[in-house]
N, C-alpha and C positions, 0 to 999 in steps of 0.2 A: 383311490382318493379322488376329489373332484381334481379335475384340470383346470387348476390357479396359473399354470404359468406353462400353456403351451409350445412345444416346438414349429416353426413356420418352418418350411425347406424350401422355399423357392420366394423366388420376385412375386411367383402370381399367386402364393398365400399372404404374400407378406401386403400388396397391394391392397386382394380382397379384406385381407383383417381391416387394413387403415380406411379403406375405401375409395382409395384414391386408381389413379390409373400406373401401371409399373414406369413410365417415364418420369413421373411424378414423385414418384417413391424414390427412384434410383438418386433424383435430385436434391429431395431431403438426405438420404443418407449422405452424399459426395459434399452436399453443402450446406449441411445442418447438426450432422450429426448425428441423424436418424439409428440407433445400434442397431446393424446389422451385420453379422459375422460371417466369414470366410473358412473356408474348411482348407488346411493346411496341406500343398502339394495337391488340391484337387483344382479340377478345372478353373475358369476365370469365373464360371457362372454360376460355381458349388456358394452358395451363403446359405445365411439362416438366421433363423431370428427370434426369442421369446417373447412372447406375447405381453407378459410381466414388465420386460423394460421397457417395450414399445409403449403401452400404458404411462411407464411414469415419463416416458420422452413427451408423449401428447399432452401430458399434465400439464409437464414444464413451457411449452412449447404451445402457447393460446391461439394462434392462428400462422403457420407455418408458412401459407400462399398469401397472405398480407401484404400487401405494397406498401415501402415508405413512401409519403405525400412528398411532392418535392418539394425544396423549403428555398427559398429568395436570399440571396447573399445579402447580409444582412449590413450597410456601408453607412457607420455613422458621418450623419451630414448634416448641413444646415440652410434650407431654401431660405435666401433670402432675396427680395426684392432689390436689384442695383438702380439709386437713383435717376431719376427723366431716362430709365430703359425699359422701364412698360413691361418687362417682363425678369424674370427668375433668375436667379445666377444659381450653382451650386458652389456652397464655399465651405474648406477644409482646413483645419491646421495643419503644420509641418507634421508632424507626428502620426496624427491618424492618420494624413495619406500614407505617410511611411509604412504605416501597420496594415495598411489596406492593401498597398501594394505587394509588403512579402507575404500577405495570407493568400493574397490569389496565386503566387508565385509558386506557395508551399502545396496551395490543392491542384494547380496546374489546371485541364479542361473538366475537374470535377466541379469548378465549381458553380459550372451551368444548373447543377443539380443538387445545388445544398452540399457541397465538400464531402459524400456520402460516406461511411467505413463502410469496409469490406464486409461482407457478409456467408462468402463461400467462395471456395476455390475447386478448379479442377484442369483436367490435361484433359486439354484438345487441339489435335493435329501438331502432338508432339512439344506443345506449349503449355505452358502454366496460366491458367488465364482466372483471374479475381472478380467477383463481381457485388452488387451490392445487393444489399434489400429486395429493390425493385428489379434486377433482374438485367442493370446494366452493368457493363464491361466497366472495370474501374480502372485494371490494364493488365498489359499480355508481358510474359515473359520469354525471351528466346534462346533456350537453352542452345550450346555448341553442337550437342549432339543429340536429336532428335528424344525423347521420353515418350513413354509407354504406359498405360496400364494394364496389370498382366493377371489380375485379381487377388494379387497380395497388396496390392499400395494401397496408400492412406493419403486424404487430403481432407484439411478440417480447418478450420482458424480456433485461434486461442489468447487471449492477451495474457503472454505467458511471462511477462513482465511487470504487469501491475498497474501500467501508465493509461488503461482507459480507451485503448484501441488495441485491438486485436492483433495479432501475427496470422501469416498464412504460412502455414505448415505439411509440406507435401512430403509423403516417403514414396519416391516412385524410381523406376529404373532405367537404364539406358536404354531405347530401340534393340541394339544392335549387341546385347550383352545378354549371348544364348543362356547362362548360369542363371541368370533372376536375384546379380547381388542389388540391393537394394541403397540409397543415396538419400539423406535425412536433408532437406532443408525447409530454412526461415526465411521470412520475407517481413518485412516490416509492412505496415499498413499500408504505404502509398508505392510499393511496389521493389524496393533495393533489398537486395540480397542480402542478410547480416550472417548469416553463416550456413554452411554443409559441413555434413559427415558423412564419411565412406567408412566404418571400422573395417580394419585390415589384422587386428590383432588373431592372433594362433591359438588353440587352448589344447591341451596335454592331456589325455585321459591314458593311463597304462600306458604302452608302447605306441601307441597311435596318436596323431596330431590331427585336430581342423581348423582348417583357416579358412582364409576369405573366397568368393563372397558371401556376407551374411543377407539374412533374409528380413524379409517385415514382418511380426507378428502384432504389431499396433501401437498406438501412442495414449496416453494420457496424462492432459497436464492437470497440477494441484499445487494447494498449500500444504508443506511442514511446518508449523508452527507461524514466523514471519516470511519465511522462505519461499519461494518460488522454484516447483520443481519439475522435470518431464520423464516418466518413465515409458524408453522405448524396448520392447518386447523385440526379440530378434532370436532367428535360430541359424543353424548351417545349412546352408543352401540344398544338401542333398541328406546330412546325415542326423543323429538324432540331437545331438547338444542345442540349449534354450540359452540364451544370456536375456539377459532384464537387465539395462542399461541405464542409470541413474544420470542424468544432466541437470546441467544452470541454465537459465534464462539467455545467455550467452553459447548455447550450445556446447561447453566442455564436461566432457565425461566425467564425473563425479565418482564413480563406486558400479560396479556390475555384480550382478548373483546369475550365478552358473547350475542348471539343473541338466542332470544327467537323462533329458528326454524336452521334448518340446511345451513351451508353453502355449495354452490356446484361449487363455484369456484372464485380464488382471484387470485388480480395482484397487483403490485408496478411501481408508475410511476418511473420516472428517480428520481424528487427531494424523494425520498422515500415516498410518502402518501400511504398508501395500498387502495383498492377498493377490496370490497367483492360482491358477489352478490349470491342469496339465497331464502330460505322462511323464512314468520313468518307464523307461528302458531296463534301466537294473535290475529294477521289482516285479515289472508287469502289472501295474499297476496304473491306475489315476492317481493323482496327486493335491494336495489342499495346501497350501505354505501361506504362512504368515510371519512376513519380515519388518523388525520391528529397527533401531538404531544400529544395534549391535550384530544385525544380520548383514553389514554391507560393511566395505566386499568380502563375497563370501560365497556359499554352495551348498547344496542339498546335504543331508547327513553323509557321512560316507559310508557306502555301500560294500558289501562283503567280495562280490566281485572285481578283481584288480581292474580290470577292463574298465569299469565308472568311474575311477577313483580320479579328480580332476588334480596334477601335480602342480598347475600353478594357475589355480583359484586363491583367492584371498582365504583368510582364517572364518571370518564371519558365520555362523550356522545362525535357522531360522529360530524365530519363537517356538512356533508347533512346523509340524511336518507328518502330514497325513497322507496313508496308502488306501485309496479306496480299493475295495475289492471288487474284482472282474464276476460278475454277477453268473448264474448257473446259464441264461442265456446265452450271454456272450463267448461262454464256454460251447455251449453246444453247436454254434454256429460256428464255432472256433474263428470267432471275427476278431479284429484289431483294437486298441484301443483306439478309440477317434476322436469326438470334442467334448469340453468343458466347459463349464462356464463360470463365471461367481458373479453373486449378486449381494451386494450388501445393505440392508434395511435396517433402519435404527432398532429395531427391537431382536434379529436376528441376521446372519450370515445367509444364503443358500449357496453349497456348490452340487451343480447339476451335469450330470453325467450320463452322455449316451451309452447304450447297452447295443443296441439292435438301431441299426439306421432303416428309418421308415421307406417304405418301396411302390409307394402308391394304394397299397390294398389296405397297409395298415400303417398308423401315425409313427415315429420313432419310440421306442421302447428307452424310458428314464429313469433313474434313480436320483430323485435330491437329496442330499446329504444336509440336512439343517443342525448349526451351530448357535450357540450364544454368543453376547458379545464379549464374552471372555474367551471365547475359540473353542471352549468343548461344546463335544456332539451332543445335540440331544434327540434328535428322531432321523432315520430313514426311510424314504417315503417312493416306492413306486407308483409311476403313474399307471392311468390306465390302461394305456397301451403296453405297457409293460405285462398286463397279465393278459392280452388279449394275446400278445405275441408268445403266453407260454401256453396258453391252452392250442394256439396253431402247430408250435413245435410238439406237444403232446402228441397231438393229431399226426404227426408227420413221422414220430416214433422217436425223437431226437432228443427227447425227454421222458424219464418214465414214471413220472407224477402228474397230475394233473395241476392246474393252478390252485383248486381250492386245499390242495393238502401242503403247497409248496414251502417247510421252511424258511425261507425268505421273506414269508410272510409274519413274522416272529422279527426280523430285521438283519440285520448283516457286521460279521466283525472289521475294524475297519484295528490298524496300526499306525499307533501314536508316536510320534517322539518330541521330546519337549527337551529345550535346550539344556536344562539344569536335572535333568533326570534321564535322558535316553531314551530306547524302545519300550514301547509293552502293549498290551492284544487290547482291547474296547469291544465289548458287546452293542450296538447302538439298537436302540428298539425301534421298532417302525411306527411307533405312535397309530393315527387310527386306519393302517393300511386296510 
């Protein structure tokens, strides 16, 4: 099929796609937003990126290097002439001075520059540091104990409150905290701390326990309904358990979903249902879930192996909960399962799945999994790297079909479970591979 929605694996595709220079790049994604994805327990330098959402990031995003102009504090007054003095007086009422006084009080030295919001955040030299628009320091924060980025943290801004100014939202880790547990915090626009989270909580699978510390696997804030909500992606520092952590605006845990393998990347439609997509461990498989009210708190279906079985997850099960299958590829290279992604378009779903991670000679080898927007499948779609990497394994003897004969090309069975009905097999066709 054509390449709609390529893989980037590095800063220097991900740069040449946008056109900008990789410092440049690196500064949109730390402070804009740029989606760009991190490969779980890989290096700090492992990202990547679809070409698909960088598009609608540029869409949304009409000139990203823009300067805000800066704007003259604005101090209602009234020049008047004071009698046989030849010249100007400035004169004020009680009140506006008053209000003039606590607005500069409230923007402090911003307001040389127009009282500016924040615009991005980031750590540097172990500090949290905010800045605006233009590209000035709005201000520095000095953590007790030095912070790191280690290529799992996250820093973004979000006005995850509603009031019209933004929060700065860092997930990042201690310097000197060899595990990589990960530390959530909020900052209010003008630079005060309103809350952290450290989760320390334990989860029970069979006779085995994980606890802290937990990791980052991302944040995203939204609306449910009137609500203001943040769901932060988190797994166990070394082993395979996912939690999807549901918060308030105030930072208190609200409801977690527990998957028996890591999550590597979620999205929220417009009505708020989240969509997660990931591994199980259990299955060997990828994963597609879609959690609707009734899914929090709560966990994956439960699996036949005692060993997955979470003993104190909440009751909650997904709407749907999809096993994609480990493709004839992936098999023959006997590789791992590795990243996900979901992407959601008002007219459909995509969750897209590496087979074969790309090595220089050839792109990454994919399969997107295309859904409606009532969650069933309706095509399976390799890219073309995807057959370019089966006619190399041909060639290598690692496969004993060529591409042009490869069932797979006909589509791939994928296992459903829907809340109100349980398991059962799905044929998906591959539409026009």
């Amino acid at each position: 099929m054509p390449e709609t929605n390529r893989r980037l694996t590095s800063w220097k595709e991900i740069s040449g796609y946008v056109g900008r220079d990789i410092r440049t790049v690196a500064r949109w994604e730390r402070e804009r937003g740029l989606p760009v994805h991190r490969v779980p327990g890989g290096r700090k330098s492992t990202v990547f990126a679809w070409t698909r959402e960088i598009d609608a990031w540029l869409a949304s995003e009409p000139s990203p290097d823009a300067p805000v102009p800066d704007r003259p504090l604005p101090i209602p007054a009234v020049l008047d002439e004071a009698p046989g003095s030849g010249r100007g007086i400035l004169r004020m009422s009680l009140p506006i001075a008053l209000l003039v006084l606590v607005f500069i009080g409230l923007t402090r030295t911003n307001w040389l520059h127009g009282a500016e919001s924040i615009e991005g955040v980031r750590v540097e030299g172990g500090d949290l540091v905010a800045s605006t628009a233009a590209g000035r320091t709005a201000w520095t924060h000095h953590f007790d104990s030095p912070m790191t980025n280690d290529g799992g943290d996250y820093t973004g801004v979000a006005d995850i409150d509603g009031d019209g100014r933004p929060e700065a939202l860092a997930v990042i880790s201690r310097m000197n905290d060899p595990r990589g547990g990960h530390i959530f915090y909020c900052f209010a626009n003008d630079g005060e701390l309103r809350w952290q989270i450290e989760p320390r909580d334990t989860l029970e699978f069979g006779a085995e326990s994980f606890g802290p510390p937990w990791s980052n696997g991302g944040v995203i804030s939204y609306r449910a309904g009137t609500a203001r909500r943040l769901l932060w992606v988190t797994h166990h520092h070394t082993w395979w358990p996912g939690v999807v952590r549901m918060l308030d605006p105030d930072g208190r845990e609200l409801a977690r979903f527990v998957n028996p393998g890591w999550i590597t990347s979620a999205a929220v439609t417009a009505s708020g249902t989240a969509l997660l997509v990931g591994t199980s461990n259990a299955e060997d498989a990828d994963v597609f879930a879609v959690l609707d009210d009734r899914s929090w708190p709560g966990s994956a279906p439960e699996p036949e192996a005692p060993r997955y079985r979470c003993r104190n997850c909440g009751a909650g099960k997904p709407a749907y909960y999809y096993l994609l299958p480990r493709s004839e590829l992936n098999r023959a290279i006997e590789g791992p399962r590795t990243v996900s992604s979901v992407s959601p378009f008002p007219d459909s779903i995509q969750a897209q799945t590496i087979q074969v991670e790309g090595d220089g000679r050839l792109p990454s080898a994919a399969i997107v999994f295309e859904f409606a927007t009532d969650f069933t499948p309706t095509h399976a779609r390799a890219n073309d790297a995807y057959w370019a990497w089966h006619d190399r394994l041909f060639r290598e003897g690692k496969i004993d079909h060529p591409a042009s004969r490869c069932p797979e090309r006909r589509g791939f069975t994928v296992r459903q479970w829907r809340r109100d009905h349980g398991w059962s097999a799905i044929f998906v066709p591959a539409g026009d591979n």
